[in-house]
Chimera marker file (.cmm) of the C-alpha trace (Angstrom):
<marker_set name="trace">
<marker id="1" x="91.422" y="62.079" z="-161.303" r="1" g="1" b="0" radius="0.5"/>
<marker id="2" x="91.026" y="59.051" z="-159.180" r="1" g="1" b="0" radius="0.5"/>
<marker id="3" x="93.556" y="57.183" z="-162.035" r="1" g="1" b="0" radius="0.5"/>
<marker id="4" x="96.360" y="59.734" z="-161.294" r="1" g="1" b="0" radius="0.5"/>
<marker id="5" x="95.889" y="59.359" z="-157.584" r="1" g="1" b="0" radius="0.5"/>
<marker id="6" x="96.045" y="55.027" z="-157.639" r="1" g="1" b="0" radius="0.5"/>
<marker id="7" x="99.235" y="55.789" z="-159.621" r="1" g="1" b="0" radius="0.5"/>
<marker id="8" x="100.359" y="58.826" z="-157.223" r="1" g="1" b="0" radius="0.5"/>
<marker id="9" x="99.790" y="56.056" z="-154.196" r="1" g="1" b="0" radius="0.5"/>
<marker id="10" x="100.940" y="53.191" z="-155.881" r="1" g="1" b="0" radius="0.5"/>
<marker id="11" x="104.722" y="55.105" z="-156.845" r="1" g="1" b="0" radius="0.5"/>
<marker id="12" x="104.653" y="55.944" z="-153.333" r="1" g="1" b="0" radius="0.5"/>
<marker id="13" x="104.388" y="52.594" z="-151.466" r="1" g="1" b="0" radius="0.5"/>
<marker id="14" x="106.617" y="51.343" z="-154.189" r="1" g="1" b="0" radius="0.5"/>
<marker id="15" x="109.157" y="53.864" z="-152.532" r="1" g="1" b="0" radius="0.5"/>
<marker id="16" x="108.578" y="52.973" z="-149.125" r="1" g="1" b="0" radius="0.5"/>
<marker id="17" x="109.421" y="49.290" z="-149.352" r="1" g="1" b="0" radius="0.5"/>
<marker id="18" x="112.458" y="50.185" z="-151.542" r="1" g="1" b="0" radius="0.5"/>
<marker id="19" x="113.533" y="52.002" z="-148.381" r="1" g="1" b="0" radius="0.5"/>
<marker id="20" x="112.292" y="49.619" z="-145.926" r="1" g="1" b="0" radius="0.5"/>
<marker id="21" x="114.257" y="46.508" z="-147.940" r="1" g="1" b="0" radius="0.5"/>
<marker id="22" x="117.317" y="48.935" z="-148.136" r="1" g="1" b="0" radius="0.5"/>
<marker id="23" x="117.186" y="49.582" z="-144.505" r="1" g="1" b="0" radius="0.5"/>
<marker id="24" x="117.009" y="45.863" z="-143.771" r="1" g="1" b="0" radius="0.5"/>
<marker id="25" x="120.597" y="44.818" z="-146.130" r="1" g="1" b="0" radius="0.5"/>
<marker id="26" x="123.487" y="43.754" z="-144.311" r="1" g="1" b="0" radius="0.5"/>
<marker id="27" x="125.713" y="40.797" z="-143.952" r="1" g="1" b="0" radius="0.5"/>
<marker id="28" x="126.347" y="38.862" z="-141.394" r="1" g="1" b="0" radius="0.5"/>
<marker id="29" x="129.798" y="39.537" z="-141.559" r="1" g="1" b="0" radius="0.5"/>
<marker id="30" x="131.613" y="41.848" z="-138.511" r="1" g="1" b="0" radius="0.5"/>
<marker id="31" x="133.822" y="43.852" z="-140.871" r="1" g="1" b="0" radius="0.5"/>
<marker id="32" x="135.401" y="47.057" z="-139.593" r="1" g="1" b="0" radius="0.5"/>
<marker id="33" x="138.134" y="49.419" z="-141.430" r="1" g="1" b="0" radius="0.5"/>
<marker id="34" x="141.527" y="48.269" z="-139.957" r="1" g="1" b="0" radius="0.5"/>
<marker id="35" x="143.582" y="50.725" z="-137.885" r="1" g="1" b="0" radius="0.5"/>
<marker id="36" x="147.046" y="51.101" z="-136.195" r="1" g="1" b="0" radius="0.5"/>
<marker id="37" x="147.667" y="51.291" z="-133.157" r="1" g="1" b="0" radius="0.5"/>
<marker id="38" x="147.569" y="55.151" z="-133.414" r="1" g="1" b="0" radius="0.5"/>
<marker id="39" x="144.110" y="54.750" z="-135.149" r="1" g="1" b="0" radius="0.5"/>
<marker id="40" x="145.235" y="55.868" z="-138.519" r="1" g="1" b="0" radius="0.5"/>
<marker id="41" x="143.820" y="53.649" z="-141.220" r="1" g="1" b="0" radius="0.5"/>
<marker id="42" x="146.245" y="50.773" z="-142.330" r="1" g="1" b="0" radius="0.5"/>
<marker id="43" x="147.069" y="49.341" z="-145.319" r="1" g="1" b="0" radius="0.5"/>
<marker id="44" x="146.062" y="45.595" z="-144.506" r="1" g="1" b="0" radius="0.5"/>
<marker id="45" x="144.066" y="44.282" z="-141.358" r="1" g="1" b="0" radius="0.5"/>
<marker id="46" x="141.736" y="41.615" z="-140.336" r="1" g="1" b="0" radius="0.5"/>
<marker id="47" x="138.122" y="41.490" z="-140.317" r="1" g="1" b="0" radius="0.5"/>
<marker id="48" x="135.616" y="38.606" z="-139.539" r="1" g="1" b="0" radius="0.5"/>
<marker id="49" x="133.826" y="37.958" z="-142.450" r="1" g="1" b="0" radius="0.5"/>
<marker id="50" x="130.929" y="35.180" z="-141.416" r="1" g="1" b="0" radius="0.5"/>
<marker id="51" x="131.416" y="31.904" z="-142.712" r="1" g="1" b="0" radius="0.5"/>
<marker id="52" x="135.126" y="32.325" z="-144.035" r="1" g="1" b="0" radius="0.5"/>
<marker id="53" x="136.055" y="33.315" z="-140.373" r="1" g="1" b="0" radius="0.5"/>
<marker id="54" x="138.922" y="36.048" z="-139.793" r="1" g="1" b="0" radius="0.5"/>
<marker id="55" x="140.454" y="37.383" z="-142.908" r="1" g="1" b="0" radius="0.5"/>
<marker id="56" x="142.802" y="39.800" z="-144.327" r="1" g="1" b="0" radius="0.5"/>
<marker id="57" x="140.910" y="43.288" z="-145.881" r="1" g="1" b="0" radius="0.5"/>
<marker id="58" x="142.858" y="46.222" z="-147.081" r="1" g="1" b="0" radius="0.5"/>
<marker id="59" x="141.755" y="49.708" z="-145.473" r="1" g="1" b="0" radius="0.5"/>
<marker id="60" x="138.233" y="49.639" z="-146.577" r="1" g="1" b="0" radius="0.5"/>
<marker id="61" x="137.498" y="46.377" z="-145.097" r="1" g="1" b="0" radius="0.5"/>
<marker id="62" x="137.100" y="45.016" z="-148.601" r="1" g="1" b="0" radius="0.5"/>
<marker id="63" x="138.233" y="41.246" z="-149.118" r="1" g="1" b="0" radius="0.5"/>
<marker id="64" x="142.176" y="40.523" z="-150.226" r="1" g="1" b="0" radius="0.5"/>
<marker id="65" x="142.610" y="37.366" z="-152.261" r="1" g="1" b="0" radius="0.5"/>
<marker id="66" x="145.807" y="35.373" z="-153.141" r="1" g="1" b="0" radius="0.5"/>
<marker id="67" x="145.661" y="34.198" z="-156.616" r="1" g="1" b="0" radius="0.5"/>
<marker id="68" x="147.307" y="30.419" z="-157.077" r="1" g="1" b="0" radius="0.5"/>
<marker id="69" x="149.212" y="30.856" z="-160.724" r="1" g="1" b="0" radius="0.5"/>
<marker id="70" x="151.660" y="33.719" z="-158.527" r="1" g="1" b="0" radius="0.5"/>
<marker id="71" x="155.011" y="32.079" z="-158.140" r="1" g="1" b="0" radius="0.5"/>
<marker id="72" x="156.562" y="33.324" z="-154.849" r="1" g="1" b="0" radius="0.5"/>
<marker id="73" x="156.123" y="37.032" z="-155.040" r="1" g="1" b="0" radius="0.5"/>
<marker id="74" x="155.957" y="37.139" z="-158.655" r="1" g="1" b="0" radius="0.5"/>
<marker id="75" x="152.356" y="38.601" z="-159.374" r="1" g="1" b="0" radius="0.5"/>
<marker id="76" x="150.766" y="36.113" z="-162.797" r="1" g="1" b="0" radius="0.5"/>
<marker id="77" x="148.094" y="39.063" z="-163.104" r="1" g="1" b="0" radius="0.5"/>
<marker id="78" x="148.525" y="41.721" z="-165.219" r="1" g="1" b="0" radius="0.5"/>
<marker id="79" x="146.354" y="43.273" z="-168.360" r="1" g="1" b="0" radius="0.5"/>
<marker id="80" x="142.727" y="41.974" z="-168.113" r="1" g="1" b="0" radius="0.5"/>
<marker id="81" x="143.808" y="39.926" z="-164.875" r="1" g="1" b="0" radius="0.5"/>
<marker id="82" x="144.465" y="42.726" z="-162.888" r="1" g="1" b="0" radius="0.5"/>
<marker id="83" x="141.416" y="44.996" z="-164.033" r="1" g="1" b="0" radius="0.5"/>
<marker id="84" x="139.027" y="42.354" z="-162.823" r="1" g="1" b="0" radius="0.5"/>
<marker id="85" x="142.080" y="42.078" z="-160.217" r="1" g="1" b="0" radius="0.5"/>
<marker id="86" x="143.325" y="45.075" z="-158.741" r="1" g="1" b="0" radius="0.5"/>
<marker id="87" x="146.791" y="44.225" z="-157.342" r="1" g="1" b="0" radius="0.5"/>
<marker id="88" x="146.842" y="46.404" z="-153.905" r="1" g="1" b="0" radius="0.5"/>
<marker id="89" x="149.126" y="49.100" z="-154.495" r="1" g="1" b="0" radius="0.5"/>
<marker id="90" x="151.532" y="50.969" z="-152.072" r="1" g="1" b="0" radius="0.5"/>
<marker id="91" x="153.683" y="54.153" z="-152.620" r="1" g="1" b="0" radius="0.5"/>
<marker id="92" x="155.431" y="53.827" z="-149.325" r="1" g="1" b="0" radius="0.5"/>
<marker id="93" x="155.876" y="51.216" z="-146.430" r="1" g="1" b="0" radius="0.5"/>
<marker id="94" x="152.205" y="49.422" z="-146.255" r="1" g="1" b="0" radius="0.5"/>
<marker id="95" x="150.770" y="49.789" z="-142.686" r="1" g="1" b="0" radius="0.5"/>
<marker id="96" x="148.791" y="46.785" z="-140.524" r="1" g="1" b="0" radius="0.5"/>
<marker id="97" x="146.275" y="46.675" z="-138.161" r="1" g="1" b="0" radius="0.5"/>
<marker id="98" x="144.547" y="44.558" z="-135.948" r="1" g="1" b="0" radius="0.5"/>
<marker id="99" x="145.402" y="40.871" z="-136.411" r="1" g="1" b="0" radius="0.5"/>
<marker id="100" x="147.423" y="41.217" z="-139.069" r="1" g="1" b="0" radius="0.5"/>
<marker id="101" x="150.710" y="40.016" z="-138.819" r="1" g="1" b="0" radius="0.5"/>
<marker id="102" x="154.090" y="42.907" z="-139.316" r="1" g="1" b="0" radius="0.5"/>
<marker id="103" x="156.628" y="40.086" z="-140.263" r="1" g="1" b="0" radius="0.5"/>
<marker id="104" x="154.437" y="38.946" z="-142.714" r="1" g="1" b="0" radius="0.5"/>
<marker id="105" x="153.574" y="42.322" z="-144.739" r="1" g="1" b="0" radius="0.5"/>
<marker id="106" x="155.934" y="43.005" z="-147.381" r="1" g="1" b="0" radius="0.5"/>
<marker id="107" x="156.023" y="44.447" z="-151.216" r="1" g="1" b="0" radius="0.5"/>
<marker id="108" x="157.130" y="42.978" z="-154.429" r="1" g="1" b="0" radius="0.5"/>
<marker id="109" x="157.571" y="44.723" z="-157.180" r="1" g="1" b="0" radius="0.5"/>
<marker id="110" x="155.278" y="44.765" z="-160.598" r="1" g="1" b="0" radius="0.5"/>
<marker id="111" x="156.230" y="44.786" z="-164.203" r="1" g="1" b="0" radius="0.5"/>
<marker id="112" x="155.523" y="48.701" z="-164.230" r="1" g="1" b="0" radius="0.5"/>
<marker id="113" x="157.455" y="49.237" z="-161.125" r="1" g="1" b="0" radius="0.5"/>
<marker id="114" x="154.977" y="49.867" z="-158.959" r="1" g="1" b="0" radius="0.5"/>
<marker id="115" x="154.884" y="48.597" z="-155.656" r="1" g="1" b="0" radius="0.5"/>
<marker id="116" x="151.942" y="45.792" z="-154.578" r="1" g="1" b="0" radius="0.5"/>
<marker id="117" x="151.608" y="44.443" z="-150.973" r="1" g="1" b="0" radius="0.5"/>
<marker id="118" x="152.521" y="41.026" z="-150.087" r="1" g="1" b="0" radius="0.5"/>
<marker id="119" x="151.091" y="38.761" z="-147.489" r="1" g="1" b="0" radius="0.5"/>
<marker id="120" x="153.113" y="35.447" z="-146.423" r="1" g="1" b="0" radius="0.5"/>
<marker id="121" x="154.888" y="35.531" z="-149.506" r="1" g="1" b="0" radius="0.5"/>
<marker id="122" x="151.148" y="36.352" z="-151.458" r="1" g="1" b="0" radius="0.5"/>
<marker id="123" x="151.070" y="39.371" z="-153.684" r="1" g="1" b="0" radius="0.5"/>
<marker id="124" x="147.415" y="40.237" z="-152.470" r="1" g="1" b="0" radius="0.5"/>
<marker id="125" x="144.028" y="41.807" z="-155.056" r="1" g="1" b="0" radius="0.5"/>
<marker id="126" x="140.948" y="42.877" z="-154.636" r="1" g="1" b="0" radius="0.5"/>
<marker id="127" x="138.147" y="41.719" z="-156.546" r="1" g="1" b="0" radius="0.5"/>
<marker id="128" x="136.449" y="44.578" z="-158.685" r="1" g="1" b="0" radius="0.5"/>
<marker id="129" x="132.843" y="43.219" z="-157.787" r="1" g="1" b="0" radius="0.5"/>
<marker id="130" x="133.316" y="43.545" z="-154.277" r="1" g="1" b="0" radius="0.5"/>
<marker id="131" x="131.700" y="46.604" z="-153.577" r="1" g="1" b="0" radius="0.5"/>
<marker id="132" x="131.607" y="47.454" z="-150.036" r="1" g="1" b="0" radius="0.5"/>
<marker id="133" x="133.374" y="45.800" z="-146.886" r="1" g="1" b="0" radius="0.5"/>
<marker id="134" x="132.127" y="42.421" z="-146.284" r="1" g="1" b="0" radius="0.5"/>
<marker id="135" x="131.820" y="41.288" z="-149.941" r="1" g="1" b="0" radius="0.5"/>
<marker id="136" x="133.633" y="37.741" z="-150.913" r="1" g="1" b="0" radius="0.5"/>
<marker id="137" x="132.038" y="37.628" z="-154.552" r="1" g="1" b="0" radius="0.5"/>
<marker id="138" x="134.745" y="35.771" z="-155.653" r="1" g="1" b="0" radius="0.5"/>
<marker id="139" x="135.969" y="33.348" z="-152.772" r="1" g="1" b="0" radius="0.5"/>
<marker id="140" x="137.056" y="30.473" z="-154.484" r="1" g="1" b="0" radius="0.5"/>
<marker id="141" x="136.884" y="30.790" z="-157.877" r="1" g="1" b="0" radius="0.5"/>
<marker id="142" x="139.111" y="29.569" z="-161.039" r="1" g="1" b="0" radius="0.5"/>
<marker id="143" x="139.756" y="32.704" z="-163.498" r="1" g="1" b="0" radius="0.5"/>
<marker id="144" x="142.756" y="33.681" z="-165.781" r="1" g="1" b="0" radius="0.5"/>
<marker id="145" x="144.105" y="30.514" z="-165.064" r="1" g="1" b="0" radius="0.5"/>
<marker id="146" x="144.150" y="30.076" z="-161.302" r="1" g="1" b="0" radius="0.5"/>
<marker id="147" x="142.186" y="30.015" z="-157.780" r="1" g="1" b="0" radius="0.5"/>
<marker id="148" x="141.350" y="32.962" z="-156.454" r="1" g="1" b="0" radius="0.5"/>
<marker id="149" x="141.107" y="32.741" z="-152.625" r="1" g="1" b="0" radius="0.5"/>
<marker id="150" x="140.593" y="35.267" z="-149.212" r="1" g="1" b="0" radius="0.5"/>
<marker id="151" x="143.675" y="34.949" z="-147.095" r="1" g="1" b="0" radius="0.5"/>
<marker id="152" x="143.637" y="34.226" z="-143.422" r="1" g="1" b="0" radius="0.5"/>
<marker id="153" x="145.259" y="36.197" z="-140.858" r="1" g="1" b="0" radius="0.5"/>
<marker id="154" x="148.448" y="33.668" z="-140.465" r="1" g="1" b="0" radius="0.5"/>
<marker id="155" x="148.537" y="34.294" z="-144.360" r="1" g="1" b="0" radius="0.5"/>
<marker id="156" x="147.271" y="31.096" z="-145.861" r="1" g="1" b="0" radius="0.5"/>
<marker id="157" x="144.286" y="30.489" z="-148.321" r="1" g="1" b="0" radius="0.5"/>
<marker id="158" x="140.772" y="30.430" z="-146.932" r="1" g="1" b="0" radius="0.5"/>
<marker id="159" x="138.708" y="27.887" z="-148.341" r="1" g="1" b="0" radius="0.5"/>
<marker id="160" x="135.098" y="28.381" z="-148.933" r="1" g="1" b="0" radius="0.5"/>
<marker id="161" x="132.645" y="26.419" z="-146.665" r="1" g="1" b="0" radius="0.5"/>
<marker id="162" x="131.590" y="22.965" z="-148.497" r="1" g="1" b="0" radius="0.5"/>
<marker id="163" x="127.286" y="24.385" z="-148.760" r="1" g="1" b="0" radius="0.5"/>
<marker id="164" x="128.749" y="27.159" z="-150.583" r="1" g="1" b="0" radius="0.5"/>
<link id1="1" id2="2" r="1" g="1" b="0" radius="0.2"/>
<link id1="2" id2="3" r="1" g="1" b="0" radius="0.2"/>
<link id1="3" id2="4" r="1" g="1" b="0" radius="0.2"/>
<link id1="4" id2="5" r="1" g="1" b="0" radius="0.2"/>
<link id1="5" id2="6" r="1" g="1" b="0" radius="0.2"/>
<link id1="6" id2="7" r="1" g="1" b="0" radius="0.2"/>
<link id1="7" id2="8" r="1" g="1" b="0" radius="0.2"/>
<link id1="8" id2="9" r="1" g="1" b="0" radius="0.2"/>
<link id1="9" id2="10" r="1" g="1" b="0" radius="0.2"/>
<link id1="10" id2="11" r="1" g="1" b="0" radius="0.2"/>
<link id1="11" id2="12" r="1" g="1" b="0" radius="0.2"/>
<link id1="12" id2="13" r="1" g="1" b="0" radius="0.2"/>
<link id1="13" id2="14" r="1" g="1" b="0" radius="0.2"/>
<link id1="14" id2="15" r="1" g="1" b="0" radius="0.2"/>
<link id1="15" id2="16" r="1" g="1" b="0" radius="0.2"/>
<link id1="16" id2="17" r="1" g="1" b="0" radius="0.2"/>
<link id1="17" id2="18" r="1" g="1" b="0" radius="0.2"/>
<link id1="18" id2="19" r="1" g="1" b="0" radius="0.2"/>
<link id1="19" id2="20" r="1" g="1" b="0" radius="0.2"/>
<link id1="20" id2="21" r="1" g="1" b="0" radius="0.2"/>
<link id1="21" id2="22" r="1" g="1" b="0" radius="0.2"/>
<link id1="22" id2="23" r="1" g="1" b="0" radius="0.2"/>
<link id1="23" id2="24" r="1" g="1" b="0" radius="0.2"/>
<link id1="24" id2="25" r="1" g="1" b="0" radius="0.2"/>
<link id1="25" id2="26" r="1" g="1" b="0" radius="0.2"/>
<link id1="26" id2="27" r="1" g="1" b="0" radius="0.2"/>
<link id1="27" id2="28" r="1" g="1" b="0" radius="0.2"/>
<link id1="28" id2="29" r="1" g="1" b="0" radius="0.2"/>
<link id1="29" id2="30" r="1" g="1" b="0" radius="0.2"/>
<link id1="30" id2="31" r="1" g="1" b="0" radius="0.2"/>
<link id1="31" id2="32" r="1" g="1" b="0" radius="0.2"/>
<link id1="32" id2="33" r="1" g="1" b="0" radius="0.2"/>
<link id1="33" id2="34" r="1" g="1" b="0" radius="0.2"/>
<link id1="34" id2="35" r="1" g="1" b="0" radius="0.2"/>
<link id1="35" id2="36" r="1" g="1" b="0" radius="0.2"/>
<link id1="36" id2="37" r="1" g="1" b="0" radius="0.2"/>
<link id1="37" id2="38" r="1" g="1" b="0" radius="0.2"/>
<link id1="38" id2="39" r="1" g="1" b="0" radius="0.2"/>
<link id1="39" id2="40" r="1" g="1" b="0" radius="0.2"/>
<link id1="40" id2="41" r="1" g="1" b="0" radius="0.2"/>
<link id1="41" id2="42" r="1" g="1" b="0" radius="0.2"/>
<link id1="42" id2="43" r="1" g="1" b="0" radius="0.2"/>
<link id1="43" id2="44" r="1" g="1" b="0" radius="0.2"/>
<link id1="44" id2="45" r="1" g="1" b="0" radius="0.2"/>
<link id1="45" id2="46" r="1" g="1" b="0" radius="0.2"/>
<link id1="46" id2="47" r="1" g="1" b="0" radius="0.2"/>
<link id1="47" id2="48" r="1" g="1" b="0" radius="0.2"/>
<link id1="48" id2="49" r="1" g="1" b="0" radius="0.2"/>
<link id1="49" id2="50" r="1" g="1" b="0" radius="0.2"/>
<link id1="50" id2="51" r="1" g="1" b="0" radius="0.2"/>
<link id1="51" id2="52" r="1" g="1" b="0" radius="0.2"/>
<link id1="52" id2="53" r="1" g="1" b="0" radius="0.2"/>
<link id1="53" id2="54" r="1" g="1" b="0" radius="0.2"/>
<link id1="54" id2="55" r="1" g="1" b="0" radius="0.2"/>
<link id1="55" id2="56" r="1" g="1" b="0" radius="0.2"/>
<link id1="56" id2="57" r="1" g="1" b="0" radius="0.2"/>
<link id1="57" id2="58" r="1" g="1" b="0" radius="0.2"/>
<link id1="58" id2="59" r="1" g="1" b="0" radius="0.2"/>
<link id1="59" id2="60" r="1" g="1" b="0" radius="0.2"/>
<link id1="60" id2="61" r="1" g="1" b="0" radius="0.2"/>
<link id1="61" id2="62" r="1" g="1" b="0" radius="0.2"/>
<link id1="62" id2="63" r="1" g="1" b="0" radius="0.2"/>
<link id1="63" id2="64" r="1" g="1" b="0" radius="0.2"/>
<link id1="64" id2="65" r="1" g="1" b="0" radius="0.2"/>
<link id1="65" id2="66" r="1" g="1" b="0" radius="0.2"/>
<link id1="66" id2="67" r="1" g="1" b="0" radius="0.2"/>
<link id1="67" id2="68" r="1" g="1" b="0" radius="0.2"/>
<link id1="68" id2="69" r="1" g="1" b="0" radius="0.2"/>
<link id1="69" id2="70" r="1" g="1" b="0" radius="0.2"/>
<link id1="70" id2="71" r="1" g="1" b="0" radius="0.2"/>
<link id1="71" id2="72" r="1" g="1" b="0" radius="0.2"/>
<link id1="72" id2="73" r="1" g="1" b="0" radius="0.2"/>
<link id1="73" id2="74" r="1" g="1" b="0" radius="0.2"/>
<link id1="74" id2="75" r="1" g="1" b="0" radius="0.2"/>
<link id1="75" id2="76" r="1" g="1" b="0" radius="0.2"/>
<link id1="76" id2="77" r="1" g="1" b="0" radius="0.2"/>
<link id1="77" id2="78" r="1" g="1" b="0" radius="0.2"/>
<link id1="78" id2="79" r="1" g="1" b="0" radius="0.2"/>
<link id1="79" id2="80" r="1" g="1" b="0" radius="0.2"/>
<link id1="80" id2="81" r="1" g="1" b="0" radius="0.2"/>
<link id1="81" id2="82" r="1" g="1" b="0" radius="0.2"/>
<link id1="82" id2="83" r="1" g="1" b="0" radius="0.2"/>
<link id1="83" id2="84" r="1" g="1" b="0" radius="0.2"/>
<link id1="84" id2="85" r="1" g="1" b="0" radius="0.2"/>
<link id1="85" id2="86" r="1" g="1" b="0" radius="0.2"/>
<link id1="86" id2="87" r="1" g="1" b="0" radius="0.2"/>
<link id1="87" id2="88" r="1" g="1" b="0" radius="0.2"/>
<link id1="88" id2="89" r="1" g="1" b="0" radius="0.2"/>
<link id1="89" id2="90" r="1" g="1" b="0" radius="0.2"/>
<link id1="90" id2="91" r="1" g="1" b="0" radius="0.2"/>
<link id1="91" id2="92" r="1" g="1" b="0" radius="0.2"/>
<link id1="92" id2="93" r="1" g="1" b="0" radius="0.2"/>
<link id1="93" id2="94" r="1" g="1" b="0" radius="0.2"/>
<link id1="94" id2="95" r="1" g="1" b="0" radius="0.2"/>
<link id1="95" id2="96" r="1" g="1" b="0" radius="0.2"/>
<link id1="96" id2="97" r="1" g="1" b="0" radius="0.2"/>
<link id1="97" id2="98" r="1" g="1" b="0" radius="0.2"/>
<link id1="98" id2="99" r="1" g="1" b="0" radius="0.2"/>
<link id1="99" id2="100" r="1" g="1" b="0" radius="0.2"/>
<link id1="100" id2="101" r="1" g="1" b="0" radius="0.2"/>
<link id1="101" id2="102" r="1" g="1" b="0" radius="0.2"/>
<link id1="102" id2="103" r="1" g="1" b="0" radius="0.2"/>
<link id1="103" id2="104" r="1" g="1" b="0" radius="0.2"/>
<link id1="104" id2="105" r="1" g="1" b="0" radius="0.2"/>
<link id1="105" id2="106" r="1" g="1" b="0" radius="0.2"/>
<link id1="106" id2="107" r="1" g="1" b="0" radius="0.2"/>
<link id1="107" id2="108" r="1" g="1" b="0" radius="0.2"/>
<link id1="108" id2="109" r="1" g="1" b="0" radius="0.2"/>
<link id1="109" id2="110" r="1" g="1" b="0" radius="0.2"/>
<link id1="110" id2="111" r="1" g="1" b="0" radius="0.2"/>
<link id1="111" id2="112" r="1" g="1" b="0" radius="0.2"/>
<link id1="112" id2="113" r="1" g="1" b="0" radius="0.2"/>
<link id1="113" id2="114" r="1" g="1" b="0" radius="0.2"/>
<link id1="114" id2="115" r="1" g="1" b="0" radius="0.2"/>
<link id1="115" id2="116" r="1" g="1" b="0" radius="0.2"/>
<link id1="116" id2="117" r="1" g="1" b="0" radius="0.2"/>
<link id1="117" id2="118" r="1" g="1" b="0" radius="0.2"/>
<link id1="118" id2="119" r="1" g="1" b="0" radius="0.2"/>
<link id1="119" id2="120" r="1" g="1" b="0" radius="0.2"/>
<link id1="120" id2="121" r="1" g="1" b="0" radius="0.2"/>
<link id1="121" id2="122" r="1" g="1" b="0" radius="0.2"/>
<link id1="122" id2="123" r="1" g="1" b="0" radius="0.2"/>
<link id1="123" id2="124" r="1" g="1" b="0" radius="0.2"/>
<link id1="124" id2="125" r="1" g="1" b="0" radius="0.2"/>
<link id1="125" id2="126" r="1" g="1" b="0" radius="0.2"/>
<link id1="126" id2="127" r="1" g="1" b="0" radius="0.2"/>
<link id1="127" id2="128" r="1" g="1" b="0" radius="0.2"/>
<link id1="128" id2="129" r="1" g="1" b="0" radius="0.2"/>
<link id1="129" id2="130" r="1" g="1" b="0" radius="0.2"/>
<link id1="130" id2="131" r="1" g="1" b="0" radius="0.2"/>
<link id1="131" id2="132" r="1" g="1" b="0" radius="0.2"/>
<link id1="132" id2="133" r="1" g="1" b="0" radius="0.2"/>
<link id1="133" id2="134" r="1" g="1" b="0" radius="0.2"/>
<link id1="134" id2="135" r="1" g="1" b="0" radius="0.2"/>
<link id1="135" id2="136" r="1" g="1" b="0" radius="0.2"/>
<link id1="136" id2="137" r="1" g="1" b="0" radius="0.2"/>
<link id1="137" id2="138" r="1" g="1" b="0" radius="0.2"/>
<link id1="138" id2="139" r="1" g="1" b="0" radius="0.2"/>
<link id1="139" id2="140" r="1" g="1" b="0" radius="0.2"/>
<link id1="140" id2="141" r="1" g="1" b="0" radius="0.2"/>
<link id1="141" id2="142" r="1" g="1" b="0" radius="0.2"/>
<link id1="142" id2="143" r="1" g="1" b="0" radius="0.2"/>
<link id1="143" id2="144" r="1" g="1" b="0" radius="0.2"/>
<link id1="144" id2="145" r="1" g="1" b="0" radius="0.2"/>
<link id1="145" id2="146" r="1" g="1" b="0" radius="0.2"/>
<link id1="146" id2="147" r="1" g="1" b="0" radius="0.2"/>
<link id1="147" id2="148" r="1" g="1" b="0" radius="0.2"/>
<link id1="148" id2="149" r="1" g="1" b="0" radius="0.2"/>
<link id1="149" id2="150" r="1" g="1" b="0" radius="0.2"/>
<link id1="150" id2="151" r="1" g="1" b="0" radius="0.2"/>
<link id1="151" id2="152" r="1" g="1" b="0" radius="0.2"/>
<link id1="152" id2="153" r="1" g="1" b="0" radius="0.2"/>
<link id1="153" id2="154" r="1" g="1" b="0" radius="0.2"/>
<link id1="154" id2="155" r="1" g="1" b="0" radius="0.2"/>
<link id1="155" id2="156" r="1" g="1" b="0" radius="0.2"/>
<link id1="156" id2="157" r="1" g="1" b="0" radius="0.2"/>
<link id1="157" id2="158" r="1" g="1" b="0" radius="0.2"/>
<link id1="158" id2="159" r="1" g="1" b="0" radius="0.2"/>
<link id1="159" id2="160" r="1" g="1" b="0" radius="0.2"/>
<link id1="160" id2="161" r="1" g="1" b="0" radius="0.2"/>
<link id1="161" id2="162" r="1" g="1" b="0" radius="0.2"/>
<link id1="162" id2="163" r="1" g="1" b="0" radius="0.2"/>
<link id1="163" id2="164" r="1" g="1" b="0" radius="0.2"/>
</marker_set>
């Protein structure tokens, strides 16, 4: 009896600090869903994301990179690129929010037709280990052949602070 009541006890403060360390997360970063002016959600906004400063995040306040092999608008991503890689897709005319810059949004065309958003000339991705708003997993790194960097809000690659 007194075994299954040490285990009972010890299963339950194992709980409680899995809820108190879950309750304690968070970044440091400032990252909010970008909205229009009418307070729809938009396609592309700006968020401050701690040590990379103000950068571009699609409607979920998850990080947009630029990826360095692109040629003008010409996306270099497809196949396994652009599952780890998801280009950021538009059916219609992509929206912007806060700090991000209308003369600068734009769309290019894939190899499937489909439409993906363009920043400053950048065909712009997400990173599919960025989970939640606030997540730069990938800031900075070489893969399928290029650098994969966040964009700024004038449109230009973010690099990642030197202790990084």
């Amino acid at each position: 009896m007194t075994r299954k009541i040490s285990f009972l006890a010890g299963a339950a403060a194992l709980l409680l600090i899995a809820l108190a360390v879950a309750g304690c997360g968070g970044s440091s970063s400032d990252t909010a869903t970008p909205t229009t002016a009418s307070g729809s959600s938009a396609t592309i906004g700006v968020a401050n994301e701690g040590g990379l400063g103000k950068i571009l995040v699609d409607s979920q306040g998850r990080t947009l990179y630029l990826f360095q092999k692109d040629s003008g608008t010409k996306s270099a991503c497809t196949g396994a690129c652009a599952i780890n890689w998801p280009p950021l897709m538009v059916s219609g005319k992509p929206t912007e929010g806060d700090g991000a810059d209308a003369s600068l949004v734009g769309t290019t065309s894939r190899l499937d037709g489909k439409r993906q958003v363009t920043y400053n000339g950048h065909p712009v991705y997400l990173f599919s280990g960025d989970k939640q708003a606030g997540d730069t997993n990938r800031e900075g790194l070489n893969a399928f052949g290029g650098g994969w960097y966040a964009l700024s809000a004038a449109g230009d690659q973010v690099n990642p602070p030197a202790n990084s």
